[in-house]
Structures are given as structure tokens and as C-alpha cells.
C-alpha positions as CSV (number, residue, x, y, z in Angstrom):
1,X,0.0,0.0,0.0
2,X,1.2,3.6,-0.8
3,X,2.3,5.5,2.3
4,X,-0.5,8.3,2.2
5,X,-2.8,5.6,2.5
6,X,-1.4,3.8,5.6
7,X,-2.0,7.5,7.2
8,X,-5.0,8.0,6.3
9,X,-5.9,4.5,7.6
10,X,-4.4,5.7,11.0
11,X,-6.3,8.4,11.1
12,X,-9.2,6.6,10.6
13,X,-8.0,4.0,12.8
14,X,-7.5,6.4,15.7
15,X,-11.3,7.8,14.9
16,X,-12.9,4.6,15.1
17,X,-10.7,3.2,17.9
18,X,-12.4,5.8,20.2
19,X,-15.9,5.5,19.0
20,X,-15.3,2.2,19.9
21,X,-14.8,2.6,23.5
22,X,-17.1,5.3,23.9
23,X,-19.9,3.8,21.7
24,X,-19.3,1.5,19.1
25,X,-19.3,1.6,14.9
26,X,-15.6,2.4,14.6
27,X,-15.6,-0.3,12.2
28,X,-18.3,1.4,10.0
29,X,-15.6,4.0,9.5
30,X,-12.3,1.7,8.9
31,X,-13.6,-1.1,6.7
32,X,-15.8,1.5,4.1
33,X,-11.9,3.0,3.7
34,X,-10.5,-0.3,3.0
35,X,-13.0,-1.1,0.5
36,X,-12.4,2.2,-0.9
37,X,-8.8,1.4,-1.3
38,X,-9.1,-2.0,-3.5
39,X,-9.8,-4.3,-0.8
40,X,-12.4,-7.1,-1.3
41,X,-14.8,-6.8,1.9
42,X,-14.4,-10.4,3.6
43,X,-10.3,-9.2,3.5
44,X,-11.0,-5.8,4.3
45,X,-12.9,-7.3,7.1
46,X,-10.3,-9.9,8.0
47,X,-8.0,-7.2,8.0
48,X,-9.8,-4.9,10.6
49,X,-9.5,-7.5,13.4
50,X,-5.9,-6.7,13.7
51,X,-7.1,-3.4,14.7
52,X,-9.5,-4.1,17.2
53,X,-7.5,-6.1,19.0
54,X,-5.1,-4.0,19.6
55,X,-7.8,-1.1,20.7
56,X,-9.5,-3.7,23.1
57,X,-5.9,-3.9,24.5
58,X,-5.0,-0.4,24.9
59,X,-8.3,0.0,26.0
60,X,-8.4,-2.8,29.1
61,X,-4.9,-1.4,30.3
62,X,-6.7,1.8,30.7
63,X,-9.1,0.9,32.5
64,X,-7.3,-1.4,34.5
65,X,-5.1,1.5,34.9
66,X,-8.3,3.8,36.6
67,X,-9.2,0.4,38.5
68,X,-11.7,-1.1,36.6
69,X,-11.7,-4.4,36.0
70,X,-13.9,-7.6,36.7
71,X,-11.4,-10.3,34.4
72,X,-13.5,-13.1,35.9
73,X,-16.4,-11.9,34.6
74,X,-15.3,-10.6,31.7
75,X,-13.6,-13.9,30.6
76,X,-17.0,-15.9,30.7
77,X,-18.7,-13.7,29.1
78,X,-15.8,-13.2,26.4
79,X,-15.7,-17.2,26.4
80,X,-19.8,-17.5,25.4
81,X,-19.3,-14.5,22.9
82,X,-16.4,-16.7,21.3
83,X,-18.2,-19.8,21.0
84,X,-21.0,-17.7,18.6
85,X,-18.1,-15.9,17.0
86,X,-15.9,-19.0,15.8
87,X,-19.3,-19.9,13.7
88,X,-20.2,-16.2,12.6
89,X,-16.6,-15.9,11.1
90,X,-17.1,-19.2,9.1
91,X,-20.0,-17.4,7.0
92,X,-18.6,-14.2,6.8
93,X,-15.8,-14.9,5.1
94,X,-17.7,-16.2,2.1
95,X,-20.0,-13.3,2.4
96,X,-20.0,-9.9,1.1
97,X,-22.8,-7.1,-0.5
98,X,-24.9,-3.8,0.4
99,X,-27.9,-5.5,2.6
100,X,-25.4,-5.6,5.1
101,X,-25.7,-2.1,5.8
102,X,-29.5,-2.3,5.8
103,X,-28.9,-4.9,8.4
104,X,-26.7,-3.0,10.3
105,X,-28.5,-0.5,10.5
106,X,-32.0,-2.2,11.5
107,X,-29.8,-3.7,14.6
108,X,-28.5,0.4,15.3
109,X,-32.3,1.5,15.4
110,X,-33.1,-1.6,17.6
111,X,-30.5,-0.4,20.1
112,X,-31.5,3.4,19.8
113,X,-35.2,2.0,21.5
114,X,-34.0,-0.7,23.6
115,X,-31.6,1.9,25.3
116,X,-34.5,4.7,25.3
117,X,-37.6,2.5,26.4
118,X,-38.2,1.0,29.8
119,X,-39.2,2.5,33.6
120,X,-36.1,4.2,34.5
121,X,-36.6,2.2,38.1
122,X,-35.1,-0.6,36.4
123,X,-32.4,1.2,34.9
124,X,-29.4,0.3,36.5
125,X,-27.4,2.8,38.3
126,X,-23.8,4.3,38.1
127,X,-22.7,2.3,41.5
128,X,-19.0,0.6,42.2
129,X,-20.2,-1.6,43.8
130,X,-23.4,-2.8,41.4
131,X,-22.9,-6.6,40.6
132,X,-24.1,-8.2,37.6
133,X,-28.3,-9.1,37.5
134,X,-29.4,-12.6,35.0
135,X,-25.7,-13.8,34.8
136,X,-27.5,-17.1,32.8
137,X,-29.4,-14.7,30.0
138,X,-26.4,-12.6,29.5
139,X,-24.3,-15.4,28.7
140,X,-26.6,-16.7,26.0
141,X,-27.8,-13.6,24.5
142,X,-23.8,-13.2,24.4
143,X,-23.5,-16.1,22.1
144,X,-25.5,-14.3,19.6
145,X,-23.6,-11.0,19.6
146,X,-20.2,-13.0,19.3
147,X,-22.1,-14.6,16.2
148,X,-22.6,-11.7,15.0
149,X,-19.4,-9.9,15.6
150,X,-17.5,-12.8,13.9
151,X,-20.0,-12.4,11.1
152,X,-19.2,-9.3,10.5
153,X,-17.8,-7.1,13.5
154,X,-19.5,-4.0,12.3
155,X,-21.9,-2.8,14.9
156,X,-21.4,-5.5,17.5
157,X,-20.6,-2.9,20.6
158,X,-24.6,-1.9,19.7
159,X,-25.4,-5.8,20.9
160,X,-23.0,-5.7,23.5
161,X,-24.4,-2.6,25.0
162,X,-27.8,-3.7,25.7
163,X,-27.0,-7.2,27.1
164,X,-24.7,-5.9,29.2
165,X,-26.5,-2.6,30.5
166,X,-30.1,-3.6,30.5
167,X,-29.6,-7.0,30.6
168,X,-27.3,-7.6,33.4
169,X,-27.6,-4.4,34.6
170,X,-24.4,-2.8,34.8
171,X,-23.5,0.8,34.9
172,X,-21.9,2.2,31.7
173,X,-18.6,2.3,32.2
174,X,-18.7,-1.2,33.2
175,X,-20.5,-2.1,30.0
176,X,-18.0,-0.8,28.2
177,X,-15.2,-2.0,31.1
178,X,-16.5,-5.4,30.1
179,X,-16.9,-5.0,26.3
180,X,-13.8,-4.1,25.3
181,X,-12.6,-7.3,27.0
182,X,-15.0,-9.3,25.7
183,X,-14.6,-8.0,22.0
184,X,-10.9,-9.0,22.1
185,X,-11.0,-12.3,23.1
186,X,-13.8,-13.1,20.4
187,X,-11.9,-11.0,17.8
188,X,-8.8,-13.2,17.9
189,X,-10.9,-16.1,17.1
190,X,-12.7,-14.7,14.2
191,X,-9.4,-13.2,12.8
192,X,-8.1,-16.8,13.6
193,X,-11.1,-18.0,11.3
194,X,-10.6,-15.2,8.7
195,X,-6.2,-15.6,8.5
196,X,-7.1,-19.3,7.4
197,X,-9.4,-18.8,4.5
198,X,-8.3,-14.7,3.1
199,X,-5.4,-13.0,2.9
200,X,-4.7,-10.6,5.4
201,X,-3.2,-7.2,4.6
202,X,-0.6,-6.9,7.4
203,X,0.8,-3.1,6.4
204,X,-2.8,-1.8,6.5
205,X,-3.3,-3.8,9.7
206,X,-0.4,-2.5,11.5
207,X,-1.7,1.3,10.5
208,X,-5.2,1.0,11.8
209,X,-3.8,-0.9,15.1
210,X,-1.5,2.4,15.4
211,X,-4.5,4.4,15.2
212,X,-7.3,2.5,17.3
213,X,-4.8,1.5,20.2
214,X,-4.3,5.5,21.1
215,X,-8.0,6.2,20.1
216,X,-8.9,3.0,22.6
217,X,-6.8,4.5,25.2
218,X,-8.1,7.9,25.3
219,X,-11.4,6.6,24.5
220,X,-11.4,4.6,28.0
221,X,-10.1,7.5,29.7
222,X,-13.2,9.9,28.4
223,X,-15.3,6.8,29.3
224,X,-14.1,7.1,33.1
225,X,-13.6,10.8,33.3
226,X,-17.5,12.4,31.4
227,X,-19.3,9.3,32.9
228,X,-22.4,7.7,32.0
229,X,-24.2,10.6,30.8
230,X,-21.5,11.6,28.5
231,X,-21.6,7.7,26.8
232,X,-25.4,7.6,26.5
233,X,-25.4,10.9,24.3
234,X,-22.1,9.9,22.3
235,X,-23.9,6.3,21.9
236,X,-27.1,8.1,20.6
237,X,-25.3,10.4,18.3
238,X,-23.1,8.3,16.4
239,X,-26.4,5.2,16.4
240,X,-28.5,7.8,14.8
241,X,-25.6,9.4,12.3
242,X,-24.7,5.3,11.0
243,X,-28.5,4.4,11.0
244,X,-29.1,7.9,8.5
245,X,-26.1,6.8,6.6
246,X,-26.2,3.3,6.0
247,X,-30.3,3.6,5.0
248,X,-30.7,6.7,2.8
249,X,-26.3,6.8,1.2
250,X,-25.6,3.1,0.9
């Protein structure tokens, strides 16, 4: 790849690595640029893995850096979430077209109401000390989002999200505490899946990892510092701008 495009890839990288944290649909952002470039979408997709993983680890090391972490929790979770991704990566490697977006953006909207619906007596509350409600549900509904994720990775932090906050009913910067773990144990095993039926493009790898690993730390760290109110309305915003984009500008 030329080197003006590996920068641009970090740029976009370091864009979508902070959505990421904050959110989710960084990856509506990196993989349209590979595409863009000449990439086929199951290796542009292949491709983007590299990159999240290394966000997901930026980002854990900054929480765990502010003193959040739950790892045993996390790792069950991540470990159900694996089990749907190893199968979602085995059809999304064959798989590629537009009605993705349309589907992408039916699971955004989804998420917009599930997130904005409900008596706000069963919302869960910003508390350190909150445990985790319906541990059993959480785990299976988690093997359908890791489905999904290996599927196709774009948009899974909009599945994670609910689960995780309404769900189990975690505060949100515990959602995302746990999400970011969960997202990189269950994207090393759909890139596993994807480096052993396409071809990876390491260089533009290595230029979005540059980008999301510092946009995953500072995302955690505006995660921890705005609080819950702050990742509702960033969560809102970019579901709403994705939904209007993927329906209406395919």
C-alpha cells in the first residue's frame, strides 16, 4: 500500500478506535476506507481484526489502569461470545454485498429504542459496587452477539451494549469496562477463522492498530472521566448518524 494511505488508515483508525470505547461503529468507519482502497470486503474485514484487538488492549490497560476491571467476569462472558463468533466468522468470510448495511442499521435502530424505552426504576445505576443481575441470559444472549461480531464485527458494541447494561444491569462504564474485554477475546478467534481462508493485509493492519490502540486508550479514559451521561449521548449520536447513513447513502 502507498504510504499516504497507511495515514489515512491511521487516522481513521485512531477515529474509530475511540468510538469504539465510547460507543461502538468504529468499524463502520475503517472497513468502508479499505474497500475504498481495492480491498475485497471479507479481506478488508479480515483485516480490521488486527485493529481491534489491539484497541481492546489499549483500551483494558486503561481501565485497569483507573481500576476497573472484573477479568472473571469478563472472561465468561468473552468465552460464550467466542463460542457464537468461531461460527459467525465461518460465514462471513464467504460473504459480502450492500444488505449488510441495511442490516446494520436495523440492529443500530433496535439499540436506539431498547436503550431509550423502559421504567427508568429498572435502569441500573452508576454504583462501584453494582454486581451483575441474570448472569445465565447474559451469557446466551452473548453467544448471539459473538455470532454476530465474527460475522461481521461491524456494529457489534450496539449488541453488547444492551446485554450488558439492560440486561445484566451494569453501569456504563462497566458495559463498556467489560466490552472491550469481551470483543478482544472473540476477535482473535474470528481473525483466527478469517487468517485461514483470506489474505490478510498486514501493512494496513499495522496502520489501523496504530491508530485505534491510542484512540482506545483515550477513549477509555473519556469513558471514566465524562461518565455515564456523556456515553449515553455519544452512543445516541453516532447510532442515529450510522442508521441515516447506511439507509438513505448506501
Amino acid at each position: 500500500m502507498q504510504p499516504s494511505e497507511l495515514v489515512i488508515l491511521a487516522v481513521a483508525g485512531f477515529a474509530s478506535g475511540w468510538i469504539n470505547v465510547i460507543a461502538g461503529g468504529g468499524s463502520l468507519l475503517t472497513v468502508p476506507v479499505m474497500v475504498f482502497m481495492g480491498l475485497p470486503g471479507p479481506v478488508a474485514s479480515g483485516t480490521n481484526r488486527i485493529a481491534i484487538i489491539a484497541q481492546s488492549l489499549s483500551a483494558i490497560a486503561s481501565f485497569r489502569a483507573k481500576g476497573f476491571s472484573d477479568f472473571r467476569l469478563s472472561a465468561t462472558l468473552a468465552a460464550a461470545a467466542s463460542v457464537g463468533s468461531y461460527f459467525g466468522a465461518q460465514i462471513g468470510v464467504t460473504l459480502d454485498g450492500v444488505w449488510f448495511n441495511r442490516t446494520v442499521a436495523a440492529v443500530m435502530v433496535a439499540v436506539m429504542i431498547l436503550m431509550a424505552t423502559g421504567d427508568d426504576k429498572t435502569k441500573p445505576k452508576p454504583d462501584a459496587t453494582s454486581k451483575a443481575k441474570n448472569l445465565v441470559l447474559g451469557h446466551v444472549l452473548m453467544v448471539g452477539a459473538g455470532f454476530w461480531g465474527g460475522f461481521i464485527q461491524i456494529g457489534v458494541g450496539f449488541l453488547l451494549m444492551p446485554i450488558l447494561y439492560r440486561v445484566m444491569g451494569l453501569d456504563l462504564v462497566r458495559v463498556n469496562m467489560h466490552k472491550v474485554f469481551i470483543a478482544l477475546v472473540f476477535t482473535a478467534v474470528a481473525f483466527a477463522v478469517f487468517a485461514s481462508k483470506v489474505e490478510i493485509v498486514w501493512e494496513a493492519g499495522a496502520a489501523l492498530a496504530l491508530g485505534t490502540a491510542v484512540g482506545g486508550w483515550m477513549g477509555a479514559h473519556a469513558t471514566i472521566a465524562r461518565g455515564e451521561k456523556f456515553i449515553k449521548r455519544a452512543l445516541f449520536a453516532v447510532l442515529a448518524a450510522m442508521a441515516v447513513k447506511l439507509l438513505f447513502f448506501p
